[in-house]
C-alpha beads as a LAMMPS data file, in Angstrom:
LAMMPS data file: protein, C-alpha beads

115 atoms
114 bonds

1 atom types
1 bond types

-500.0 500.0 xlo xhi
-500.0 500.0 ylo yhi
-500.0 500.0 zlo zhi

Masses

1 110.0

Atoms # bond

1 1 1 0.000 0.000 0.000
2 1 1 1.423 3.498 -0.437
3 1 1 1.348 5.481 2.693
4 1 1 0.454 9.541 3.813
5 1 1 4.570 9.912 2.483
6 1 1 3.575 8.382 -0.874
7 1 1 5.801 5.351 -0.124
8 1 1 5.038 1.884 0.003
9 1 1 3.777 0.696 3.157
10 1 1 3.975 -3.429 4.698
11 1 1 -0.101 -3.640 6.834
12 1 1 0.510 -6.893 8.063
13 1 1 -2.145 -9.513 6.660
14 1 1 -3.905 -9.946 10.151
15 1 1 -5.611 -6.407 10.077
16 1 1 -7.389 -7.110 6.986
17 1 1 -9.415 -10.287 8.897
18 1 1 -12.979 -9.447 9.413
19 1 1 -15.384 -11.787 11.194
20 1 1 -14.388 -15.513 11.768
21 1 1 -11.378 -15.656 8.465
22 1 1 -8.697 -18.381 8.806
23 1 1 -5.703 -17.015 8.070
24 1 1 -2.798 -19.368 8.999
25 1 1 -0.130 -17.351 10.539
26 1 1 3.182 -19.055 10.997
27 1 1 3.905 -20.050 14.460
28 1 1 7.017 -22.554 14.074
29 1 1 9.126 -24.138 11.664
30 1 1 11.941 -27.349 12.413
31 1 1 14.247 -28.304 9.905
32 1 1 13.825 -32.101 9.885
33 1 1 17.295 -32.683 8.121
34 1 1 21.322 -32.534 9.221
35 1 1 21.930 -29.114 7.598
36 1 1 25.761 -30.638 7.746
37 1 1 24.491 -33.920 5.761
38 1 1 22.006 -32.694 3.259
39 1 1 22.024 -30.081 0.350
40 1 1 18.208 -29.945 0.347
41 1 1 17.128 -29.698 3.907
42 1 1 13.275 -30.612 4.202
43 1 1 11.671 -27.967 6.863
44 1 1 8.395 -28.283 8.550
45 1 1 5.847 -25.179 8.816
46 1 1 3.263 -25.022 12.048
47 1 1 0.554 -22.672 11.580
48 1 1 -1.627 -20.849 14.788
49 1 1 -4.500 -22.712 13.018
50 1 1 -2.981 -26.246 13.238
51 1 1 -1.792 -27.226 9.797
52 1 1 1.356 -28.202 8.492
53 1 1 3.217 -27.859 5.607
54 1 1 6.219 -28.326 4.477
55 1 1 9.709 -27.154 1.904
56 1 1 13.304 -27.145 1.225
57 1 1 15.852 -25.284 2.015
58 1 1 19.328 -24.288 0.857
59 1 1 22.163 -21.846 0.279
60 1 1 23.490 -21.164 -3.148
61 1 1 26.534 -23.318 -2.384
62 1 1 24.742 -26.403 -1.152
63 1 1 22.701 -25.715 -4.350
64 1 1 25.388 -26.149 -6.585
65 1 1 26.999 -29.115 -4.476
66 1 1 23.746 -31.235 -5.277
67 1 1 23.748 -30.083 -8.928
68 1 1 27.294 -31.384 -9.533
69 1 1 26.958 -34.744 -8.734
70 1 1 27.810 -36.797 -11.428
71 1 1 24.831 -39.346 -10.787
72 1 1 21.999 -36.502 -10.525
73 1 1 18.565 -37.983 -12.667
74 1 1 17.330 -35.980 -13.630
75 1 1 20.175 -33.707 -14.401
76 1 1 18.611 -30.609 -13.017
77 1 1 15.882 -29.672 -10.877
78 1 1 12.181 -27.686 -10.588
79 1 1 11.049 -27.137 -7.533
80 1 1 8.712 -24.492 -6.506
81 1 1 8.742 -25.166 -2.448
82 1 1 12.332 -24.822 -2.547
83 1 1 14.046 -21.535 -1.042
84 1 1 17.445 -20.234 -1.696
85 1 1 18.706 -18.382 1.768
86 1 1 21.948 -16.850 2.009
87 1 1 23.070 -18.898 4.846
88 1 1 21.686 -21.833 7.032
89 1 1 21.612 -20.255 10.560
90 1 1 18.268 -19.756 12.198
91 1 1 18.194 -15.749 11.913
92 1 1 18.327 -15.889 8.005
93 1 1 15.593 -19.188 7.950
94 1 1 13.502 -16.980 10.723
95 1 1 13.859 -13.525 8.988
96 1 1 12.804 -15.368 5.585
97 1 1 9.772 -17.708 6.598
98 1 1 8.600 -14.633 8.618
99 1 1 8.988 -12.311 5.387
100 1 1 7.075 -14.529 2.752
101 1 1 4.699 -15.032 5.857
102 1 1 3.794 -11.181 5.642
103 1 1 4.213 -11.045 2.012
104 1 1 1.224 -14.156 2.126
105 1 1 3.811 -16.139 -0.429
106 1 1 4.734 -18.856 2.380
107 1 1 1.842 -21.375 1.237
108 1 1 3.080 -20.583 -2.811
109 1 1 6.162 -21.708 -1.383
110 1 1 5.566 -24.948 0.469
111 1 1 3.767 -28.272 0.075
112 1 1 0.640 -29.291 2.576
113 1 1 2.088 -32.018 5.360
114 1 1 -0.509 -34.970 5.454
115 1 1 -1.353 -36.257 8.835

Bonds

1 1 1 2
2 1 2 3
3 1 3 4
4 1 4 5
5 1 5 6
6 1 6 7
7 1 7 8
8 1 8 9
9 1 9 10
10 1 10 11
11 1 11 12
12 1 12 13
13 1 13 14
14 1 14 15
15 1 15 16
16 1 16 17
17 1 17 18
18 1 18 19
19 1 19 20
20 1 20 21
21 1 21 22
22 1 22 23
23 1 23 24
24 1 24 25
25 1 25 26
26 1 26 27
27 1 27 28
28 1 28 29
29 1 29 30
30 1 30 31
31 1 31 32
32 1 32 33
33 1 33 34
34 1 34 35
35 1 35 36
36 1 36 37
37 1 37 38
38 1 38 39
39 1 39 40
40 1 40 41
41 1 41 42
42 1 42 43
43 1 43 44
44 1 44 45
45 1 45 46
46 1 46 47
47 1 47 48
48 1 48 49
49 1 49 50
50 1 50 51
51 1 51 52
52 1 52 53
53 1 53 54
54 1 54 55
55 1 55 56
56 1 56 57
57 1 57 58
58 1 58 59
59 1 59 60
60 1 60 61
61 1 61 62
62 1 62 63
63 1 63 64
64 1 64 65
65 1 65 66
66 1 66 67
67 1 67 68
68 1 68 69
69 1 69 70
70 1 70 71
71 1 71 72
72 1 72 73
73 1 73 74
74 1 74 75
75 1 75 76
76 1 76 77
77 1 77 78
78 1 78 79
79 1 79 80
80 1 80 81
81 1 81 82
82 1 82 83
83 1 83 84
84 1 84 85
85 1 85 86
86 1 86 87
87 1 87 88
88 1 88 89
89 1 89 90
90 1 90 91
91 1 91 92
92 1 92 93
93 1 93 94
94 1 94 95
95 1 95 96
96 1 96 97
97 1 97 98
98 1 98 99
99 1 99 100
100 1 100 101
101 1 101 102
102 1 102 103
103 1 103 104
104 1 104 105
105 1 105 106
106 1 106 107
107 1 107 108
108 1 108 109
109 1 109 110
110 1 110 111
111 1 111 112
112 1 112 113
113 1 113 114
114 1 114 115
C-alpha cells in the first residue's frame, strides 16, 4: 500500500481479517534434516490454526553441491517449495519464513504435510 509519504507501506495480513477468516499465521518451523548432511534440507511449517506444511531449504553453495553430482537424474531440478537463503543459521531461515509469511507467499512456497 502506499502510505500519507507516498511510499510503500507493509499492513501486516492480520488487520485485513474481518469476522471468523482463517488465516494461517506461521507459528514454528523445524528443519527435519542434518543441515551438515544434506544439500536440500526438508523444513516443517506449524501454523496458529494447526496445519502443516512443508519445503526445502538451501544456500546457493549447497545448491550447486547437489547439482554437480555426477549421478543426478534428472540432471537438473524444478522445484517451486524450494528456497534459496543466504546462509543456514536460524536468523536468516527466521527472517525469511517470517517475510514470505507477511508477504502471504509462504503457502506458494511450500507443500501441505498430510497427517
Amino acid at each position: 500500500m502506499i502510505g500519507d509519504h507516498s511510499k510503500q507501506v507493509w499492513i501486516d495480513k492480520r488487520y485485513f481479517v474481518d469476522g471468523k477468516a482463517d488465516i494461517p499465521i506461521l507459528k514454528s518451523w523445524n528443519l527435519d534434516d542434518s543441515v551438515e548432511n544434506y544439500d536440500l534440507i526438508e523444513t516443517t511449517l506449524k501454523f496458529g490454526n494447526g496445519t502443516k506444511r512443508w519445503c526445502l531449504l538451501t544456500t546457493p553453495e549447497k545448491l550447486a553441491n547437489h547439482l554437480s553430482q555426477s549421478n543426478l537424474d534428472p540432471p537438473g531440478l524444478h522445484i517451486k517449495h524450494l528456497i534459496i537463503l543466504r546462509t543456514m543459521n536460524d536468523v536468516d531461515i527466521e527472517e525469511m519464513l517470517d517475510y514470505l509469511d507477511e508477504q502471504g507467499e509462504l503457502e506458494q512456497a511450500s507443500l501441505v504435510l498430510a497427517g
